[in-house]
C-alpha positions as CSV (number, residue, x, y, z in Angstrom):
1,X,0.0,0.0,0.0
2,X,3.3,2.3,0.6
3,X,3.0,5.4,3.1
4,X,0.5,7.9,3.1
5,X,1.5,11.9,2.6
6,X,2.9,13.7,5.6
7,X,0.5,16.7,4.7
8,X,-1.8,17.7,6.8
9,X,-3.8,20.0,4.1
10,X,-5.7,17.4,2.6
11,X,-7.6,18.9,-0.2
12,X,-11.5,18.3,0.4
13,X,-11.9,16.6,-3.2
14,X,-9.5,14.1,-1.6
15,X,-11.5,11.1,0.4
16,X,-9.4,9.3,3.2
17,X,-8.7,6.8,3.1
18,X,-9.2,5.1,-0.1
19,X,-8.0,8.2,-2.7
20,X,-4.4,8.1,-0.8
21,X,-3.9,4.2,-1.8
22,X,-1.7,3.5,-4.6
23,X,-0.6,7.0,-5.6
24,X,0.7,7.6,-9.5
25,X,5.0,8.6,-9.2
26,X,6.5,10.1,-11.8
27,X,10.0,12.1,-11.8
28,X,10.5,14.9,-13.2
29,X,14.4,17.3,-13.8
30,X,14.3,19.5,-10.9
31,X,15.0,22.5,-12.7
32,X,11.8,22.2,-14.7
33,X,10.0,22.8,-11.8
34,X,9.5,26.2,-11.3
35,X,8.1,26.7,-14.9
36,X,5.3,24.2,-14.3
37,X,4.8,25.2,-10.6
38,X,6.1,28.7,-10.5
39,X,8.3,30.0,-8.0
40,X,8.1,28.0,-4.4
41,X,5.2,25.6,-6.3
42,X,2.9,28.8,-6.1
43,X,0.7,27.6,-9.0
44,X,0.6,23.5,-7.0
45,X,-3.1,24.6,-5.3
46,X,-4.4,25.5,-8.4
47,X,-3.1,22.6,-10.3
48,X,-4.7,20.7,-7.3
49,X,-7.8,22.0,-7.2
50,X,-8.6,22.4,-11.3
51,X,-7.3,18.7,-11.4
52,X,-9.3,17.4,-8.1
53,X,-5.9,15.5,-7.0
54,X,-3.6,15.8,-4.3
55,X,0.6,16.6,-5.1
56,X,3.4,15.6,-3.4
57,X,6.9,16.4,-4.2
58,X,10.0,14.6,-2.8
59,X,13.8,15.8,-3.7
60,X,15.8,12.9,-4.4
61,X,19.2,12.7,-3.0
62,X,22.1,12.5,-5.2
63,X,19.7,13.8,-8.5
64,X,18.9,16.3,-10.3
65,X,15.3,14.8,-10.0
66,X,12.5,15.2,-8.4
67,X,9.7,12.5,-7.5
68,X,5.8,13.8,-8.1
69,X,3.4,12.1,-6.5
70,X,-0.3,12.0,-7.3
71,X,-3.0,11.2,-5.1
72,X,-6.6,11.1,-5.7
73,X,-9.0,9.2,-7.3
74,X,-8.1,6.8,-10.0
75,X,-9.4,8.9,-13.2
76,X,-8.2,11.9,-11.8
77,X,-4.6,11.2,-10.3
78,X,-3.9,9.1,-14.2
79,X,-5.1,12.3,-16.3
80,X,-3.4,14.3,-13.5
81,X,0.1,12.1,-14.3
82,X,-0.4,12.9,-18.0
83,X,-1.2,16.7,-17.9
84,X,1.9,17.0,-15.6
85,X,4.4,14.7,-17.4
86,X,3.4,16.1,-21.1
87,X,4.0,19.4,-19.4
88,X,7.5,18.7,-18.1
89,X,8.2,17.7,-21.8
90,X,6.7,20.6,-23.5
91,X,9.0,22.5,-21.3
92,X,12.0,20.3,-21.7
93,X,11.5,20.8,-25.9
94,X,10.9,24.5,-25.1
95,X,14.7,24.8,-23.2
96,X,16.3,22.6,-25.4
97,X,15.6,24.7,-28.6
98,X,16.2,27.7,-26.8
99,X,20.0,26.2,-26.1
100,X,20.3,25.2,-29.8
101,X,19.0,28.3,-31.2
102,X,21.6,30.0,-28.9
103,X,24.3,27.5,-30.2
104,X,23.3,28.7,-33.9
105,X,23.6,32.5,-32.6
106,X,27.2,31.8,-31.5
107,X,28.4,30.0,-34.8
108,X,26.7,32.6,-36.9
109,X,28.9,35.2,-34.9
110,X,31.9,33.4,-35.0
111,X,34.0,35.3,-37.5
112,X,35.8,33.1,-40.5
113,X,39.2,32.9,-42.2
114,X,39.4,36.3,-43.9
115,X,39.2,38.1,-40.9
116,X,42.5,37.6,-39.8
């Protein structure tokens, strides 16, 4: 059954015990975090409360990850896992061609042979 959430806010959408069994985990690079949460998880109660499920976030030691955990009921904790997840993607795509579109900057400014 694993542990249940050391929070003591327990959303009201959220029925003891039954919606805190068997949670979805996913993990997600840390430093993605503050563009889908915002800064210090500001945006987690409304992702919780549009989404009718309950978030957890663990550090993990030694990673540049970070474990989400989902609670709630089953329909809404597995769309919950899939909004969140394509969301850390979108976001990972989003950095990734900003550092290639950077890379292209650079070359284009890098001066050639005749130059010299």
């Amino acid at each position: 059954m694993g542990t249940l959430p050391e929070r003591k806010d327990i959303p009201p959408w959220v029925k003891v015990p039954e919606d805190l069994r068997d949670p979805e985990v996913f993990q997600v690079q840390t430093r993605l975090l503050e563009a889908m949460f915002g800064p210090q998880g500001s945006r987690i109660p409304y992702i919780e409360q549009v989404s009718k499920a309950m978030l957890e976030l663990k550090v993990l030691e030694s990673s540049d990850l970070t474990e989400v955990v989902v609670y709630g009921n089953y329909l809404y904790k597995l769309r919950t896992k899939w909004m969140l997840q394509s969301l850390a993607e979108w976001h990972r795509q989003r950095q990734e061609r900003g550092m290639l579109r950077l890379e292209e900057a650079m070359n284009a400014l890098e001066l050639g042979p005749w130059t010299q």
